[in-house]
C-alpha positions in Angstrom: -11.5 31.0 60.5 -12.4 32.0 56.6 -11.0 28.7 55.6 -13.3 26.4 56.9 -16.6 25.5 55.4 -18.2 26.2 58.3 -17.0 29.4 59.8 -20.0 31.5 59.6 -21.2 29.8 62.2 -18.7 30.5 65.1 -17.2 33.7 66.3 -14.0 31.9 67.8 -11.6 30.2 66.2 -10.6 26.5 67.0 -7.9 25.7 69.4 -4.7 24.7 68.3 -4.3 21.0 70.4 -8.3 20.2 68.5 -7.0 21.3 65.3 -4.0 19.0 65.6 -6.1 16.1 67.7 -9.5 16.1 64.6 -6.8 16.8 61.5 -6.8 14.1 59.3 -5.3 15.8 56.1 -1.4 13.6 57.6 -3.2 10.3 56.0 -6.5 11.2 53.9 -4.2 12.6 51.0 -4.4 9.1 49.7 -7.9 9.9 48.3 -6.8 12.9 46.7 -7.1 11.2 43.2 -10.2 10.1 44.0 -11.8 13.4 45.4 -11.2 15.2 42.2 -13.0 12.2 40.4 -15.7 12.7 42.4 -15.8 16.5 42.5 -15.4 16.6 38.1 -18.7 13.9 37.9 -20.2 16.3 40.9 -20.1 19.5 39.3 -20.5 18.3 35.4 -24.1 17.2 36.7 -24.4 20.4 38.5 -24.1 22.1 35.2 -26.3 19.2 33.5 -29.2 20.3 35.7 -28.4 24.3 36.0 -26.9 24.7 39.3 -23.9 26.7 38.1 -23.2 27.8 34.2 -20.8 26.0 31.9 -18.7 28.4 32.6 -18.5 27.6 36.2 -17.8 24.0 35.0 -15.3 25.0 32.3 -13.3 27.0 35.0 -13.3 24.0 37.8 -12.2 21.4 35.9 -9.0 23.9 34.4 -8.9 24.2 38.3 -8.9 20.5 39.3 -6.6 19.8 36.3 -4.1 21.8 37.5 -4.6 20.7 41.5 -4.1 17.4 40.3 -1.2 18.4 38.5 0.3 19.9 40.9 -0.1 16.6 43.8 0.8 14.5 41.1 4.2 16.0 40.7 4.4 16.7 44.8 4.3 20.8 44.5 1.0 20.8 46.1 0.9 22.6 49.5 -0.3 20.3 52.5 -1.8 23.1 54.8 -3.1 22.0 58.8 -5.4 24.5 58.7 -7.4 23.1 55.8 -8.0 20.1 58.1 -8.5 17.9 56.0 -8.2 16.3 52.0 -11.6 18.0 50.5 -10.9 21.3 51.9 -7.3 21.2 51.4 -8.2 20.3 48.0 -11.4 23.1 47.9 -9.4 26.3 49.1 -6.7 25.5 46.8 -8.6 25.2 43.8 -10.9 28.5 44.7 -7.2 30.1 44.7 -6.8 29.2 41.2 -10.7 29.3 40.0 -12.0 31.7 42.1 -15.8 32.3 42.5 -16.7 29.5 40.2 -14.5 27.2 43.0 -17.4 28.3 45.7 -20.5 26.9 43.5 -18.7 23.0 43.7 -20.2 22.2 47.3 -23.9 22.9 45.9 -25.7 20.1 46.8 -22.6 17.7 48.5 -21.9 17.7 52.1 -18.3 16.2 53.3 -20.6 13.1 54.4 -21.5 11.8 51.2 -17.8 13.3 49.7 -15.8 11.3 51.7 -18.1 8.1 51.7 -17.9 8.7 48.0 -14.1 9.0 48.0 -13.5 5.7 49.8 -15.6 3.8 47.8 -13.9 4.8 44.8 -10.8 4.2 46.2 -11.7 1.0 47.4 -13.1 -0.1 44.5 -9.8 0.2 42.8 -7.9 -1.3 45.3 -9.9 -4.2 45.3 -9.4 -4.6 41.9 -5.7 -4.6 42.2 -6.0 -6.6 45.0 -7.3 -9.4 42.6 -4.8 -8.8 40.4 -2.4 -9.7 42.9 -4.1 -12.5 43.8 -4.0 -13.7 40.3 -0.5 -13.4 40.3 0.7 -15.2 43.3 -2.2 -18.3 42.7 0.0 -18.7 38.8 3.2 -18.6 41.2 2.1 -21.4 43.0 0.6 -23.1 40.3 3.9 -23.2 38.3 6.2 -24.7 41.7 3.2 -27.4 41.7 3.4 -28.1 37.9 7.6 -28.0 38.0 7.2 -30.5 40.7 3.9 -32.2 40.1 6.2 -36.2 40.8 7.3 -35.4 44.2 5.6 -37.3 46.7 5.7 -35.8 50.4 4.6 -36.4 53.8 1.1 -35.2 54.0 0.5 -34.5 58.1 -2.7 -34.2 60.4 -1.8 -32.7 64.1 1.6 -32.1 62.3 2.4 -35.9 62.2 3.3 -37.6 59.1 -0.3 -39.3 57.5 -0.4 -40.5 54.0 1.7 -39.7 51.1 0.7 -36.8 49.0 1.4 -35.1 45.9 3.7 -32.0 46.9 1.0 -30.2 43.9 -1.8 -31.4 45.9 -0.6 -28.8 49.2 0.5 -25.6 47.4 -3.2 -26.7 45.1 -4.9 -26.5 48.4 -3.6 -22.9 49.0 -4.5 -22.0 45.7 -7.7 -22.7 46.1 -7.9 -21.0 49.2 -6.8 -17.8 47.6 -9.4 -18.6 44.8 -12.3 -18.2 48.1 -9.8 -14.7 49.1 -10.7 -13.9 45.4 -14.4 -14.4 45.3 -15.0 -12.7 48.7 -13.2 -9.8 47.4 -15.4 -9.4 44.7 -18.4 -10.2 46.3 -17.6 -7.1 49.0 -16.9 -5.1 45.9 -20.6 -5.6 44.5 -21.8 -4.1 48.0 -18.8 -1.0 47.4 -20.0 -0.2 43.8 -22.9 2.1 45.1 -22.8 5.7 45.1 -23.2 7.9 48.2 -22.6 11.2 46.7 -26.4 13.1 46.5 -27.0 12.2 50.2 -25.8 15.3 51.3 -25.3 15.6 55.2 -28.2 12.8 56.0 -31.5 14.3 53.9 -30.9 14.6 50.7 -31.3 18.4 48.9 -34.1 20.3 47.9 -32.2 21.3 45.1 -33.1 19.4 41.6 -29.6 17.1 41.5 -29.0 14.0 39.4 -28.0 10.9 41.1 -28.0 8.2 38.3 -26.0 10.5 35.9 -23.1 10.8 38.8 -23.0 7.0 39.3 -23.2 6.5 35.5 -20.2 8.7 35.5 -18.2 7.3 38.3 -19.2 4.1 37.2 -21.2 2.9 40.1 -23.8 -0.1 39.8 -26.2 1.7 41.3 -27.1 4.1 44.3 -27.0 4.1 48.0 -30.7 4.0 48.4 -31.2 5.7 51.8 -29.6 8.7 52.4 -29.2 8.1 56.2 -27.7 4.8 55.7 -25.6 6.6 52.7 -23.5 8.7 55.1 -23.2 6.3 57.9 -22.8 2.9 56.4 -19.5 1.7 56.3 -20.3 -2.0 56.1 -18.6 -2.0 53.0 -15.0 -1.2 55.0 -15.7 -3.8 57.5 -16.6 -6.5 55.1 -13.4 -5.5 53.2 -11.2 -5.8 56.1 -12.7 -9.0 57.1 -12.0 -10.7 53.7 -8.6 -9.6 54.3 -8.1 -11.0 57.5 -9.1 -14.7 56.1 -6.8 -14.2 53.1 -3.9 -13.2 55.7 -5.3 -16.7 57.8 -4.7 -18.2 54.7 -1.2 -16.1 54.3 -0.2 -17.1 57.4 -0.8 -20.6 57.2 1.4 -21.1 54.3 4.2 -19.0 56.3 3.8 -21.7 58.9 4.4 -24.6 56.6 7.4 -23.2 54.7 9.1 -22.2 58.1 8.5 -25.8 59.6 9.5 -27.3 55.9 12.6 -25.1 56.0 13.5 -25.8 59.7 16.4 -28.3 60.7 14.2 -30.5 61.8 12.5 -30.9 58.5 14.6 -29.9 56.1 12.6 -30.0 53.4 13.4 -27.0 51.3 16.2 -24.3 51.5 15.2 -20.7 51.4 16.7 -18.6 49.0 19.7 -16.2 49.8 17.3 -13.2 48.7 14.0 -14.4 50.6 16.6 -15.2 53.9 18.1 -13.1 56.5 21.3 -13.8 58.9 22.2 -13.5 62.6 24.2 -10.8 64.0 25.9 -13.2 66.4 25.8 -16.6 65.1 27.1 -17.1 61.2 25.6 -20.1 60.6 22.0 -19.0 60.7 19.1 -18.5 57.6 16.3 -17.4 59.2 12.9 -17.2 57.5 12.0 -13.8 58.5 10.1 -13.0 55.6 7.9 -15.7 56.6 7.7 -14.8 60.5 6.6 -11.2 59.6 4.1 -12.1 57.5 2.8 -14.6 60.3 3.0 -11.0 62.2 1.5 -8.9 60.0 -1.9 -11.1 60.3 -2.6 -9.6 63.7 -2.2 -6.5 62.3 -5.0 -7.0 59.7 -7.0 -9.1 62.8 -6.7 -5.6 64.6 -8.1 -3.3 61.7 -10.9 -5.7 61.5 -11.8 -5.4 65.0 -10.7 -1.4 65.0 -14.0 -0.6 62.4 -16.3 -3.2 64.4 -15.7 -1.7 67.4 -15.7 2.0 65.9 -19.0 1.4 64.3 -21.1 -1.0 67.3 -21.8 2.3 69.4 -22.6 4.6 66.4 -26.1 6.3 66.3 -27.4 7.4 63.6 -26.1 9.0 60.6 -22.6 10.5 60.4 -20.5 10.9 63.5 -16.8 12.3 63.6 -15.7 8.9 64.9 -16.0 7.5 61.4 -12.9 9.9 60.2 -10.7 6.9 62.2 -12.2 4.3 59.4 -9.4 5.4 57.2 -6.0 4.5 59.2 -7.2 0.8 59.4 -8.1 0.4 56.4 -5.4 2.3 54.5 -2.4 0.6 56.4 -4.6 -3.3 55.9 -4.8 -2.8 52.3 -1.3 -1.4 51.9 0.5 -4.4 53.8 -1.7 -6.6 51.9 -0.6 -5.0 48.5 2.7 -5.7 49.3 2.6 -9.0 50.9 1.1 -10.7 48.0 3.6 -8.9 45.8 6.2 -10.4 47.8 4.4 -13.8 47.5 4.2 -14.0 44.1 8.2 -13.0 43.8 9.2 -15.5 46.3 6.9 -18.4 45.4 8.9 -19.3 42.5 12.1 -19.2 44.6 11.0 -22.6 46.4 13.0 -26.1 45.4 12.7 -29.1 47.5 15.3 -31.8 48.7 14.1 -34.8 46.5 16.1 -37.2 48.9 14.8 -35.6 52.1 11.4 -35.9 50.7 12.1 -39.5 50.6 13.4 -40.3 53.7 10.7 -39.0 55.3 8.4 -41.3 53.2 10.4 -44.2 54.7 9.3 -43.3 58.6 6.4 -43.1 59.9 4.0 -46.2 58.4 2.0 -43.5 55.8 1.2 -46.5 54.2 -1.1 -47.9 56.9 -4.6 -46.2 55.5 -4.0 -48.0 52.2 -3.2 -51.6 54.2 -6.8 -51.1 55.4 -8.2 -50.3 52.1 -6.5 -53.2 51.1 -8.5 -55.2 53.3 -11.7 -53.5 52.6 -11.3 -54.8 49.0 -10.5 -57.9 50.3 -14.1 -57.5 52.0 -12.8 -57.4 55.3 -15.0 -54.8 57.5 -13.6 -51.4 57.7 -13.5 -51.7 61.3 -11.6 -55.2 61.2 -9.6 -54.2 58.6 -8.7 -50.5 61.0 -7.8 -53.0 63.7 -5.3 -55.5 61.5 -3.6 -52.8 60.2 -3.1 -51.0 63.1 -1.7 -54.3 64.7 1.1 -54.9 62.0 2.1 -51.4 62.2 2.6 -52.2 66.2 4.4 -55.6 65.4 6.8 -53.4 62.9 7.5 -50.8 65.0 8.2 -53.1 67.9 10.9 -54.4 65.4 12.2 -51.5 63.8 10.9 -52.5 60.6 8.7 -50.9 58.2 6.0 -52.5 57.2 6.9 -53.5 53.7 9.8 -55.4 55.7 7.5 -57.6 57.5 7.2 -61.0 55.6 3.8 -62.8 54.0 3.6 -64.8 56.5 3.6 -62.7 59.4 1.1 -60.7 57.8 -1.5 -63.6 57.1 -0.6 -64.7 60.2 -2.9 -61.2 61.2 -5.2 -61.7 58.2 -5.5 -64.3 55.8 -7.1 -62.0 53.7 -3.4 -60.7 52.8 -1.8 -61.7 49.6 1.1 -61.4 47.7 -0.8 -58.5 45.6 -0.2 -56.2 48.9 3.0 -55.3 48.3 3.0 -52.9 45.7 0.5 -50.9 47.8 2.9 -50.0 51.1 5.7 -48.4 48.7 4.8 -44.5 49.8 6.2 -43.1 46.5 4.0 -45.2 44.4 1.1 -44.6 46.6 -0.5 -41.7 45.3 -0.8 -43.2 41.9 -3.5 -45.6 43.6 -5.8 -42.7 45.2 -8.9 -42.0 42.8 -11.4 -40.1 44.3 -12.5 -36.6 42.7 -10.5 -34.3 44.2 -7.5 -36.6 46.0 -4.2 -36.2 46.1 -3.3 -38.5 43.9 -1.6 -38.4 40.2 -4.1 -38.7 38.6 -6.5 -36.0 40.1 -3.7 -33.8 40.9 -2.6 -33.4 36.7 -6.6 -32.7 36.3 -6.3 -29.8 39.0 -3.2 -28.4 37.5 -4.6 -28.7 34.4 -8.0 -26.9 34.9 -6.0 -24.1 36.7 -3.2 -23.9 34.0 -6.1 -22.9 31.7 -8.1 -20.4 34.5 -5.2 -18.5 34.7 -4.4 -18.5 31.4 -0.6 -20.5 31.6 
């Protein structure tokens, strides 16, 4: 019992299957680093305002130093007993330090430690989570600008539409993970606010100083209510959930690439690297890569649902139940650390079949939307002009032709309004040379795109 905080309390000691079923030293080791950050600011403003002598402080941060030495190079000792990371971290320290060890918890309860803790630590992982970002948005960038003249099949209910810029769909996703970027930061704002000075849900009597923690720890600010301090955890859920639309986003793109390198479409061949085999029939390149990151995205789905649900019931301020905010959140940032590092590896991997890309062009009347905006021009109503167009593309397909093949004659015949001037305007490669709206997919607007995030991202 003398190795818990709280043993002075309780004549028994606890039994073995609660020790094992409430331990969560197994997985909050990962804010180690980040609980000796937080103990060095606690305990330098416990000497700043006379809580414990310099000495004390002198003798706990030799003490930390050499805890952190000693995880750092994987010597530290991992006991059950000590339950969990603080106290692990606590009783091994007041090993080395001794009675100045026992003076660190003045004024701190584990409730604002630990909400501490995971801010910092999420406040760094955030940051690297934008970094990662960063890097997979120039990956696709540079595919888009390597092959900002290839001219695909752009689809709506995943049949063929108009002809786009291939640039214009990886842009799109880039700008998608531009919204995954902002969100990020935005949670991050409502992160950078420290806890620590709550104490168990009151506050202390004891004469502490807030501000010159957070000024050390380099919060924005602080948790203004000390209730709210130890139970909020808002900033976890609002985390998760702006992981769970990146992975949308994630998993979107896996979905296009695995129909692009399908037989069917045939669009692109994965890379030998990025591509794994069948154990019973040789011919086969699967996309698994792909298909597990389309997999994964429930996972992240089910972390954000895991703190929503942990938190709905929760009265106020700290309950135990808030120890299983970690395993969510550890695992969603971890596979999201990695997935976007895989990302930005594979991205630049990708190289299209210039011929297939054309062939598709050639099926599929894309060209159809820009017969009726020939018309409009022509002043023909929108509606009218809908209606011609669609009835050439009938008369084509009832002949097997496209609709370029159908003569000038047969296409007055429909609307007089048709000239010789049409022509130019139903050949699908050309096509996105004529789009000019602000944003389109055309040449154009596309090299303005590339351009503006060439020089964001500093390429």
């Amino acid at each position: 019992m003398a190795n818990k905080l709280w043993h002075g309390r309780f004549k028994k000691g606890t039994h073995p299957l609660l020790e094992k079923f409430s331990e969560s030293l197994s997985y909050d080791r990962e804010l180690a680093r980040v609980d000796i950050r937080g103990s060095l600011a606690h305990a330098a403003m416990l000497a700043r305002v006379k809580l414990i002598a310099a000495s004390d402080l002198a003798s706990i941060k030799r003490g930390l130093a050499q805890v952190e030495k000693e995880i750092a190079g994987g010597t530290f000792v991992y006991r059950a007993a000590d339950e969990d990371i603080h106290m692990a971290i606590e009783a091994r320290l007041t090993a080395i330090a001794g009675e100045p060890a026992k003076r660190l918890h003045t004024a701190r309860s584990r409730n604002d430690q630990v909400a501490t803790d995971l801010r910092l630590w999420l406040r760094d992982k955030i940051a690297g989570l934008q970094k990662l970002l960063r890097r997979t948005q120039a990956a696709a960038v540079a595919v888009a600008d390597r092959e900002k003249e290839l001219v695909i099949p752009g689809y709506t209910h995943l049949q063929r539409a108009q002809p786009v810029l291939l640039a214009q769909h990886l842009l799109a996703y880039v700008e998608m993970w531009e919204r995954d970027f902002d969100r990020l930061a935005d949670a991050n704002r409502r992160v950078n606010f420290l806890p620590l000075g709550a104490c168990a849900l009151a506050g202390t009597t004891l004469p502490i100083d807030r501000e010159f923690v957070a000024q050390e720890l380099g919060f924005a600010g602080l948790c203004a209510n000390s209730m709210d301090a130890v139970s909020d955890r808002d900033f976890v859920i609002e985390t998760l959930a702006a992981l769970a639309i990146l992975f949308v986003h994630l998993s979107r793109l896996s979905e296009d690439l695995i129909l692009w390198a399908s037989s069917e479409w045939r669009l692109i061949k994965l890379d030998d690297a990025w591509s794994t085999g069948s154990s019973i029939m040789p011919q086969k390149r699967n996309p698994d890569f792909l298909e597990l990151t389309r997999g994964k995205t429930g996972a992240i789905f089910g972390a954000l649902t895991t703190l929503l649900t942990i938190m709905k019931g929760l009265p106020l301020t700290y309950n135990r139940d808030l120890q299983e905010d970690k395993t969510p959140l550890f695992g969603a940032v971890a596979t999201a650390e990695l997935t976007l590092t895989c990302f930005a590896e594979f991205i630049p991997t990708l190289f299209f079949d210039k011929k297939r890309a054309a062939a598709m062009l050639a099926d599929g009347f894309l060209e159809a939307t820009a017969l009726a905006e020939y018309l409009v021009e022509k002043k023909t109503p929108f509606r009218d002009a809908h209606r011609i167009s669609g009835e050439l593309v009938r008369i084509a397909e009832d002949t097997d032709r496209r609709l370029a093949d159908l003569s000038l004659e047969e296409m007055q015949a429909v609307s007089p309004a048709i000239g010789p001037d049409l022509l130019p305007r139903l050949n699908p490669q050309t096509l996105p040379n004529a789009y000019r709206s602000a944003g389109s997919a055309g040449t154009v607007e596309v090299k303005k795109s590339l351009a503006r995030w060439k020089k964001k991202l500093g390429r």
